[in-house]
C-alpha angles and dihedrals in degrees: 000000000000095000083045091051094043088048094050087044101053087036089063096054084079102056126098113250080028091182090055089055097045089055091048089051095046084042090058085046111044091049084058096032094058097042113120088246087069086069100064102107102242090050095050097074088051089049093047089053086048093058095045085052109045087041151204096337084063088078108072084038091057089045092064103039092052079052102050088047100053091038077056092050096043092042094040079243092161124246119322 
C-alpha cells in the first residue's frame, strides 16, 4: 500500500491541474485511512505509511472524514 500510494503521489506531479489531482488523491485515502478498520494494529502501520506517502494535504482530509464518521455514529447516520 505504501509503494501504491507513492506511486499515485509522484504520478500525479505530472498531471495538469496537479493540485486537483493531489486533493482527489488525499481525499481516496483519507475515507479509507480514517475507517475504523485502519485501527486494527496490524493496519495501522500500513495506514501510517499511506499517510507519509500521500502527504501533508491528507490531513484536512482526514480531519473530515473522522468527522463525518463520528457526526454518522452520534446521529445513527449509517455507515461513512
Amino acid at each position: 500500500m505504501k509503494i501504491l500510494a507513492q506511486r499515485a503521489t509522484d504520478a500525479v506531479s505530472v498531471l495538469p491541474d496537479e493540485l486537483h489531482h493531489r486533493v482527489i488523491l488525499a481525499a481516496m485515502a483519507g475515507h479509507y485511512v480514517s475507517s475504523p478498520g485502519a485501527r486494527i494494529p496490524y493496519a495501522r502501520a500500513i495506514a501510517d505509511s499511506v499517510v507519509t506517502a500521500v502527504g501533508p494535504l491528507l490531513a484536512p482530509a482526514l480531519v473530515l472524514f473522522k468527522a463525518r464518521r463520528a457526526v454518522a455514529r452520534l446521529t445513527g447516520g449509517g455507515r461513512w
